[in-house]
N, C-alpha and C positions, 0 to 999 in steps of 0.2 A: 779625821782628827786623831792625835794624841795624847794624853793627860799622864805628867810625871808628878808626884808628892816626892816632897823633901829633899828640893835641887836646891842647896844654897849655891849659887854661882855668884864669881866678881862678874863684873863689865866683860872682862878679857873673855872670860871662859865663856858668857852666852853668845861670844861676839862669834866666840872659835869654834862652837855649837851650831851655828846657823851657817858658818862658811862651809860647813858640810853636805850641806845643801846648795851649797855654788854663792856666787858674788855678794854681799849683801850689797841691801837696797841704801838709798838716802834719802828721805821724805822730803819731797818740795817744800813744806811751811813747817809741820809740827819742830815746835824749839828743842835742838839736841841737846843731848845729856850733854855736859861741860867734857870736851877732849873723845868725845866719842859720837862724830856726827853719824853713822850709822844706828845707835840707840836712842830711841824714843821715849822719853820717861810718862809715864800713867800717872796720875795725880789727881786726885779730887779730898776735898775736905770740905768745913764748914763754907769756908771763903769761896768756894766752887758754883756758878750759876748754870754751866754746861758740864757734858762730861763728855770724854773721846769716846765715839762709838752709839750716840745712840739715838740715829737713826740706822734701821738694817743695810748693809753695804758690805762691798767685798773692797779690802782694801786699797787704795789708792786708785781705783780703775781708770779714774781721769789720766794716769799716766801711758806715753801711747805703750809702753811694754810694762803694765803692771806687774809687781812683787807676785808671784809663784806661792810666797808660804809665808807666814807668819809666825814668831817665837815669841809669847808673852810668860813674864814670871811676876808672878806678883809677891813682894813681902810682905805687906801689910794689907788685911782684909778688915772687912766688916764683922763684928759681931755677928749682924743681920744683913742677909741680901747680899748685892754685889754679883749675883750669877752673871754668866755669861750664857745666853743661846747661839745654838748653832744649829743652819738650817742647809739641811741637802740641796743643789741646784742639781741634781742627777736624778733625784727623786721628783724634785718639780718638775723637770722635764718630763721625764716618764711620765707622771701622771696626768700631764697634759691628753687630750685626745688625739688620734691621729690627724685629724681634720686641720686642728690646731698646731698641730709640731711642723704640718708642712706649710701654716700659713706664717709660724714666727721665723723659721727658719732661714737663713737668709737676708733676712732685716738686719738693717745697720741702726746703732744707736750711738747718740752722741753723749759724752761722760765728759762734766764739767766739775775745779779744784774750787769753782767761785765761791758756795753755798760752805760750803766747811769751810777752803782757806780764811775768807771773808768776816763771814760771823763769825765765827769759833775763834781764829788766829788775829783776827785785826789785819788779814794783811791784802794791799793795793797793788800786790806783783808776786810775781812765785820770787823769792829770795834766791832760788836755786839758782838760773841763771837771768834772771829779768826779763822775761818774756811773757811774761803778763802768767794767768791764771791757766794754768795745764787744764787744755781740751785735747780731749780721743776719740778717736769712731770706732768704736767694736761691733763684732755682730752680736745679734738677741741670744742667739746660742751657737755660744763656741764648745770646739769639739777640743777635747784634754789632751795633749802630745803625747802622753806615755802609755794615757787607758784607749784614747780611741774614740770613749763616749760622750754625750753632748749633756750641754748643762746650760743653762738659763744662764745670763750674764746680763742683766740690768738689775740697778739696785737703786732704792732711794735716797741714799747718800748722794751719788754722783750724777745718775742717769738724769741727763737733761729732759730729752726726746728722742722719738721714733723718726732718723731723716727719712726725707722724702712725704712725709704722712703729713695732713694740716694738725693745726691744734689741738683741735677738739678730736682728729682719732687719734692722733699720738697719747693726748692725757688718757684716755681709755683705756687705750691697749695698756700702759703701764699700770695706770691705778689696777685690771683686771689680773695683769702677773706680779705687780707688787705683795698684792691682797692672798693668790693663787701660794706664790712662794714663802710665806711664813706663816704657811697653816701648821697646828700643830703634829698632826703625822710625818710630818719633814725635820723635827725640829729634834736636837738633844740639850739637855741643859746640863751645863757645868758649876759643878759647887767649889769655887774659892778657897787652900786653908792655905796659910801662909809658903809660901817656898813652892808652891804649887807653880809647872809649865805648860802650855797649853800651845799645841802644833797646830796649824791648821792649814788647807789647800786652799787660796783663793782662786785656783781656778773652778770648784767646784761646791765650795760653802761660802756662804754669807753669814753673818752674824749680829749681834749686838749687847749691847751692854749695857745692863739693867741698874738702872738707880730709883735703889728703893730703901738709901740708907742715907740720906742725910743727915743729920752732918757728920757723920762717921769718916774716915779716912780710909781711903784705897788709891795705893801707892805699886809701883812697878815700872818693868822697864821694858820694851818692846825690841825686836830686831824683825826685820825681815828680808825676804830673799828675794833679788834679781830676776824678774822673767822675763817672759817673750813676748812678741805682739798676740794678742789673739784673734783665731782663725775660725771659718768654721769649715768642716769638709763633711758632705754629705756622704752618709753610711750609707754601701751598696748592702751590705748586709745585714739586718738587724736579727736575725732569726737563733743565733747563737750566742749573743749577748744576753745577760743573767738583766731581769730589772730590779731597782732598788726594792728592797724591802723597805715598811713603814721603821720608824725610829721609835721601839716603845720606851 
């Protein structure tokens, strides 16, 4: 992750900020900012019942090449509250046992847009191109294109199930790495001030977003970046690889 204070930016310039980072994305459902479908606008106030982000999730996963990165500014904060967490999938990985990294490795999971589009958006089809509610298969741990290292990839946002596993293991194995991956040693929290930007990898952090300010107003606008399908490739090597430290 990255955290900038006192970025006032238009539309254009976060838009011309994130094209730095390659294509921006376009969100199957969430409603675009007016003339600017690749921006997301963040909104919660009194009149607000839900709010984006909060169950733990790495963004859009449901999509079969999910967003790379994430670019959040927010103008308006909470008095009180309003953090965002952010939790290592590189650390939960690691921490995992050996026993356990060669048992998830390899698994495929299925990442459904239904549970967020649905509830949260109101909506009966992905608006993007009408093909109903964006489903993907990823593996449990996909390995990063640029680092090399592997990182837990299911999240309670999207992740449906464990294919191929009956019900009752698939709810397990998840509920076990759900629970696994948002313990606090993995986690950093970020404190909100106005004009504040916040970078993050979804190939390798998960997050969410704390409401603990009602009916306070938290306002902003989102961009994120274009990525690839996710893979995983088995490391012949791990003996040289550094492992995550805890997050104090």
């Amino acid at each position: 992750m990255l955290f900038f204070r006192e970025q006032r930016l238009s539309l254009e310039q976060h838009k011309a900020f994130g094209r730095r980072f390659g294509e921006l994305h376009v969100h199957p459902a969430a409603p675009a900012t007016a003339l600017h479908p690749e921006v997301v606008t963040i909104h919660t106030d009194e009149s607000s019942r839900q709010i984006a982000g909060y169950h733990w999730h790495t963004d859009v996963s449901c999509d079969a090449e999910p967003p790379s990165a994430s670019i959040l500014r927010l103008e308006t904060v909470p008095v009180t509250g309003g953090d965002t967490i952010f939790a290592s999938m590189y650390a939960a990985y690691e921490a995992l046992s050996d026993a356990m990294q060669r048992f998830v490795s390899g698994l495929t999971a299925v990442h459904s847009g239904i549970r967020v589009y649905r509830d949260r958006y109101g909506m009966t089809e992905n608006p993007r191109d009408g093909a109903g509610y964006p489903v993907s298969e990823h593996p449990v741990v996909r390995t990063h294109p640029a680092t090399g290292r592997q990182a837990l990839y299911v999240n309670d946002g999207f992740t449906t199930h464990i294919k191929d596993m009956n019900p009752d293991e698939s709810r397990a194995l998840l509920d076990f790495l759900y629970e696994h991956a948002r313990k606090p040693q993995f986690q950093y929290r970020f404190h909100w001030e106005p004009d504040s930007v916040a970078v993050w990898d979804n190939r390798c952090v998960q997050h969410l977003a704390v409401w603990d300010y009602f009916p306070q107003v938290r306002h902003g606008y989102r961009v994120t970046v274009q990525g690839d399908r996710p893979f995983y490739r088995a490391s012949s090597d791990r003996a040289g690889v550094p492992r995550t430290q805890a997050v104090s």
